[in-house]
C-alpha positions as CSV (number, residue, x, y, z in Angstrom):
1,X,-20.4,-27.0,-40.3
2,X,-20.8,-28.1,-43.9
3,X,-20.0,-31.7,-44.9
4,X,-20.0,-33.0,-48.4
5,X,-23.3,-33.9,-49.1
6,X,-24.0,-30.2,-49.2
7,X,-26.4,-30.1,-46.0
8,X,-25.0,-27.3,-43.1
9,X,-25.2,-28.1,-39.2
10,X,-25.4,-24.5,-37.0
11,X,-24.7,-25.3,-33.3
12,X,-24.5,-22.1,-31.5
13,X,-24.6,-21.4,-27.3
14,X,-23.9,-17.7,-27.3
15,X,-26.4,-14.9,-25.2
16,X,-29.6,-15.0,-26.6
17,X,-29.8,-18.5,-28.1
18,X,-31.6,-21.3,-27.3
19,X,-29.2,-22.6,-24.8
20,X,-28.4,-21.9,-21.2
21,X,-27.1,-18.7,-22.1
22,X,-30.2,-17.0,-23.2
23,X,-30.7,-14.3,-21.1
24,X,-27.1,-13.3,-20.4
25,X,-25.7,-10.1,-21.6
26,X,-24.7,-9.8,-24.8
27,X,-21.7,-7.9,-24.2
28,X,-20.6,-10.4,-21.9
29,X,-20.7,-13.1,-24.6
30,X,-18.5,-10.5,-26.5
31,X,-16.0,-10.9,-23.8
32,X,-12.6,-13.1,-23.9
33,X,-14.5,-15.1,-20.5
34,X,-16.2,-18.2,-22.0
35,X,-19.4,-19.1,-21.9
36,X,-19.9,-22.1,-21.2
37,X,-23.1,-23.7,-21.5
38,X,-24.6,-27.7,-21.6
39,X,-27.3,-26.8,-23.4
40,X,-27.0,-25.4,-27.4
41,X,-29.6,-24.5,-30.2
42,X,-29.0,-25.8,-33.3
43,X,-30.1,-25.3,-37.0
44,X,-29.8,-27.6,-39.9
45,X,-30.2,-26.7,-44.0
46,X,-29.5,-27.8,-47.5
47,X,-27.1,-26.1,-49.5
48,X,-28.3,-26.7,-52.4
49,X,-31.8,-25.6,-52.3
50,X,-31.5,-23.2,-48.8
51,X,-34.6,-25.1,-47.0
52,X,-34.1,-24.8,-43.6
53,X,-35.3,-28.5,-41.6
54,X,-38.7,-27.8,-39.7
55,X,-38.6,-29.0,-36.4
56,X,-42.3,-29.5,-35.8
57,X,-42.6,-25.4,-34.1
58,X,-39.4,-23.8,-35.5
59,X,-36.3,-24.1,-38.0
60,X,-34.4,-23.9,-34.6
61,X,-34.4,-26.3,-32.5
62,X,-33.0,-25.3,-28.9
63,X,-31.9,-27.1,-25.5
64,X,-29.8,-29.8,-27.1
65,X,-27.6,-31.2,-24.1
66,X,-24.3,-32.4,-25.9
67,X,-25.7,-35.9,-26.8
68,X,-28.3,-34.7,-28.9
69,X,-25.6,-31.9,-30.3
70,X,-23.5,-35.4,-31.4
71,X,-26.0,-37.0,-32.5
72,X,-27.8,-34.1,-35.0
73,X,-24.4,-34.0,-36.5
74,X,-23.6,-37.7,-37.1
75,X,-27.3,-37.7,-38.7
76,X,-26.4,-34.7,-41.0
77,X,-23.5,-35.8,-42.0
78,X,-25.1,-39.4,-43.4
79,X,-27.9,-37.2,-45.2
């Protein structure tokens, strides 16, 4: 998701993310059964310059339960 201010929110909970899907199969993910999942990784950037936010260990940060998800994306969006 990209708001206005030109900064990019990734939220992603698909096999072989940072999430509680991470060891599925990837075909199964490919599959019309969702995945559900309470747990996503998420990665957040500028549009303007393409720096990726640094997380302390990584670009990505992973295990967000759906509070933290909310709240990332509220914070983005007032960047």
């Amino acid at each position: 998701m990209t708001f206005a201010n030109g900064w990019t929110i990734s939220v992603q909970w698909c096999a072989n993310t940072y999430s509680d899907n991470r060891n599925k199969d990837p075909f199964t993910a490919l599959s019309p059964i969702p995945m559900d999942s309470t747990t996503a990784e998420i990665a957040i950037w500028n549009d303007v310059d393409h720096e990726m936010m640094d997380f302390g260990d990584d670009n990505v940060k992973g295990y967000c339960d759906a509070n933290e998800v909310a709240s990332w994306i509220e914070r983005v969006s007032k960047f």
